[in-house]
N, CA and C atoms as an extended XYZ file, in Angstrom:
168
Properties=species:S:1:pos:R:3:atomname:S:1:resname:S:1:resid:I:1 pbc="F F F"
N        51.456        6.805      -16.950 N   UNK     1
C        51.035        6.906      -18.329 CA  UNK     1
C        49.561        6.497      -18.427 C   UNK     1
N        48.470        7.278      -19.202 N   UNK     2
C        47.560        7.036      -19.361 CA  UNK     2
C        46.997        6.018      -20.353 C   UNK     2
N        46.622        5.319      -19.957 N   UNK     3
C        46.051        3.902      -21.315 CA  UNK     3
C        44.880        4.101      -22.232 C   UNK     3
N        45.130        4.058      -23.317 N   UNK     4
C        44.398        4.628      -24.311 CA  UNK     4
C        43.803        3.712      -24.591 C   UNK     4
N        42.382        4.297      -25.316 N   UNK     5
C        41.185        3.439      -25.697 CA  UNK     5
C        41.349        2.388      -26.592 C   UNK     5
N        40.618        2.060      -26.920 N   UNK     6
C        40.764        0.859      -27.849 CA  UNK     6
C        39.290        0.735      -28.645 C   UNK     6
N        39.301        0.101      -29.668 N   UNK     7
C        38.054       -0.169      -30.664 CA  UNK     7
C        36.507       -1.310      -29.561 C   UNK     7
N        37.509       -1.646      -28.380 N   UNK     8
C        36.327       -2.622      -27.722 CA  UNK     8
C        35.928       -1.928      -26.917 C   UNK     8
N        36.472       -0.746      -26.313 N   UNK     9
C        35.617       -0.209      -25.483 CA  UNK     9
C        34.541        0.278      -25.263 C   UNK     9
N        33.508        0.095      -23.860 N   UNK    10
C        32.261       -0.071      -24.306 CA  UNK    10
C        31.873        1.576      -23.488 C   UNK    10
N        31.001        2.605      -23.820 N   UNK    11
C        30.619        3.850      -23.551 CA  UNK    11
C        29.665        3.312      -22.340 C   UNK    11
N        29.750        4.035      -21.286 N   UNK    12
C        28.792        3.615      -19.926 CA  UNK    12
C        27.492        3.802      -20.541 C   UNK    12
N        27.085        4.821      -21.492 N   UNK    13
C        25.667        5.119      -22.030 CA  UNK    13
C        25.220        3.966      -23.068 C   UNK    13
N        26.191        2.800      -23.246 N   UNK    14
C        25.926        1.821      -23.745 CA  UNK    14
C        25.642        0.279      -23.016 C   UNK    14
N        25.569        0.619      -21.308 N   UNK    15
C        25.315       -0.453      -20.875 CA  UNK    15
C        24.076       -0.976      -20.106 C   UNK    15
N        23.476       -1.343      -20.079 N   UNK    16
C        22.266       -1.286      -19.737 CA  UNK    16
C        22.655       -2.360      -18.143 C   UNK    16
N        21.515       -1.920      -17.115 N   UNK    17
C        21.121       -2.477      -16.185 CA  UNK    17
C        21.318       -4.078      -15.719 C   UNK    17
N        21.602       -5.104      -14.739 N   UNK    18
C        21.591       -6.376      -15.220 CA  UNK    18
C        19.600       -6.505      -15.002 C   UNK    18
N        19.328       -7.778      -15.263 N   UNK    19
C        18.346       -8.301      -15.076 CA  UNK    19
C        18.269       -8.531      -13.294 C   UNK    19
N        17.425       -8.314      -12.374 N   UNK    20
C        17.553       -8.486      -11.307 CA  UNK    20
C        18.224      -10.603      -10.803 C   UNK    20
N        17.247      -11.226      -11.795 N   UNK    21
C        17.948      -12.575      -11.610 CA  UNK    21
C        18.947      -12.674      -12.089 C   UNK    21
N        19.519      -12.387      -13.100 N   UNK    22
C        21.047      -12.438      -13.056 CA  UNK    22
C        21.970      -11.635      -11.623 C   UNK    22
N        21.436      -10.262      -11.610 N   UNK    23
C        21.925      -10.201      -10.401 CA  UNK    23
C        22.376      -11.114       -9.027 C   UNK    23
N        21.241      -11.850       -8.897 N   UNK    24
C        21.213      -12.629       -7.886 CA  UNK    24
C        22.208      -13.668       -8.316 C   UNK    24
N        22.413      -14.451       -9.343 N   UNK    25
C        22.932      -15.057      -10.104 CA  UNK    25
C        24.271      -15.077       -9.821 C   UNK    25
N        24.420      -14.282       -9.946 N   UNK    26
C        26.380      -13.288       -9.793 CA  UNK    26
C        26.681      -13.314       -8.491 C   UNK    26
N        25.511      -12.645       -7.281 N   UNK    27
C        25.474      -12.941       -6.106 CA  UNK    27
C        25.810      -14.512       -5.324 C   UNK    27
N        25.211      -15.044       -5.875 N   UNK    28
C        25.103      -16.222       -5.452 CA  UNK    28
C        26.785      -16.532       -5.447 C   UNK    28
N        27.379      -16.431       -6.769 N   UNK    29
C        28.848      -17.224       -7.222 CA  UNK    29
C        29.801      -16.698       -6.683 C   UNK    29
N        29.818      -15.137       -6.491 N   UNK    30
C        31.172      -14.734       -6.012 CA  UNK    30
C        30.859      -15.104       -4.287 C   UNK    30
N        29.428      -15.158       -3.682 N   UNK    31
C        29.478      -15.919       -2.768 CA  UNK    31
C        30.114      -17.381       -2.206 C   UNK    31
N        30.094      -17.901       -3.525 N   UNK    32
C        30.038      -19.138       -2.974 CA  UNK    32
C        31.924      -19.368       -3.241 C   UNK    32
N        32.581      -18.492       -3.927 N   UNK    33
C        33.633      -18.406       -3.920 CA  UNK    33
C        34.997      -17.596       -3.169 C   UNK    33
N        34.171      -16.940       -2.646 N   UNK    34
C        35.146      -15.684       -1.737 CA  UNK    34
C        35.443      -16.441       -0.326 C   UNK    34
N        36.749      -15.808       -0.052 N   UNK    35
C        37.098      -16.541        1.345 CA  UNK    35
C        36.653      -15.997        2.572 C   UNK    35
N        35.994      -14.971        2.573 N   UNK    36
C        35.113      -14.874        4.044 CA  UNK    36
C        33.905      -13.469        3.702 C   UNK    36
N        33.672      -12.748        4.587 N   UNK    37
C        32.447      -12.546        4.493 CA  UNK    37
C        32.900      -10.979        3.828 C   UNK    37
N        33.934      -10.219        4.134 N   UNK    38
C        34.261       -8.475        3.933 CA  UNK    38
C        35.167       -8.998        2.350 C   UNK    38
N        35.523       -9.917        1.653 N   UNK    39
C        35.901      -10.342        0.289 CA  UNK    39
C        34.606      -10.254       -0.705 C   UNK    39
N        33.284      -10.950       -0.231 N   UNK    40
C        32.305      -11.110       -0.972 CA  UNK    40
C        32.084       -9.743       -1.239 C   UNK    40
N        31.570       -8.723       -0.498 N   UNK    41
C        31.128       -7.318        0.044 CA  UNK    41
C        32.184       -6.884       -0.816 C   UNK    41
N        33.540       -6.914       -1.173 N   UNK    42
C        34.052       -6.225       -2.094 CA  UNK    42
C        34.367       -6.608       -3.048 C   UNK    42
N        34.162       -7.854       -3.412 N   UNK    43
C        34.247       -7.987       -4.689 CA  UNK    43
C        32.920       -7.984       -5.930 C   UNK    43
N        31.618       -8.183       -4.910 N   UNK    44
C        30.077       -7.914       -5.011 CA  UNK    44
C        30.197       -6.034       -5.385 C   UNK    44
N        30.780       -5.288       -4.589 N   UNK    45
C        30.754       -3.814       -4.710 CA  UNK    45
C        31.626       -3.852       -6.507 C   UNK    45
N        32.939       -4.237       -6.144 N   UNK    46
C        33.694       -3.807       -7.724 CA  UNK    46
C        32.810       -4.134       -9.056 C   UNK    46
N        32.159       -5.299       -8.907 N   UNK    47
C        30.627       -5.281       -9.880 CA  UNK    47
C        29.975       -4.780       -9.868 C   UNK    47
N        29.617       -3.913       -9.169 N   UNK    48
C        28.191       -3.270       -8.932 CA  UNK    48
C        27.185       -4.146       -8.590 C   UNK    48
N        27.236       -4.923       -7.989 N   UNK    49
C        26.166       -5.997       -7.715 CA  UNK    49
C        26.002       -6.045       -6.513 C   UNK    49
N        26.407       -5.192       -5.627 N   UNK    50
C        26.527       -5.348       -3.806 CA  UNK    50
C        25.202       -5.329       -3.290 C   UNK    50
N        25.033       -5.948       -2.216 N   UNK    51
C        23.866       -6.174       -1.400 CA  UNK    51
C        22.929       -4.795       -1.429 C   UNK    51
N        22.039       -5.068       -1.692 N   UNK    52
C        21.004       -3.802       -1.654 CA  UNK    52
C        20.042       -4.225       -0.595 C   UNK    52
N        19.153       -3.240       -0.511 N   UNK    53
C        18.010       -3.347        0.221 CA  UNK    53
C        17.453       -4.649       -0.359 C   UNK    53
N        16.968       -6.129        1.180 N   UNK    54
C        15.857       -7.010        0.446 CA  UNK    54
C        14.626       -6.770        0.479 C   UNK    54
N        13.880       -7.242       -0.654 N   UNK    55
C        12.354       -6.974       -1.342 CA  UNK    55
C        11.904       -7.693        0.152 C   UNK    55
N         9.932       -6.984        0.694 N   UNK    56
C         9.917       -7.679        1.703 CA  UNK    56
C         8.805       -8.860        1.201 C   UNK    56
């Protein structure tokens, strides 16, 4: 069965970008909480926040 919308749902054309320091931010926590290293990597991916290229 398909789950129907609701009045909170938010339109993807309504979400804007994070701030790169928040990014890191988010990075940092599910780091410091995940139980090994391929948990972080997917739970960093289901956010959209996964390791990108680092600035040099």
């Amino acid at each position: 069965m398909a789950a129907k919308g609701s009045a909170n749902d938010i339109a993807d054309d309504d979400l804007e970008p994070l701030a790169d320091e928040t990014a890191r931010q988010a990075q940092r926590v599910v780091a410091a909480y995940a139980a090994d290293a391929d948990e972080c990597r997917m739970l960093l991916a289901m956010l959209g926040i996964g390791a990108g290229p680092r600035p040099e």
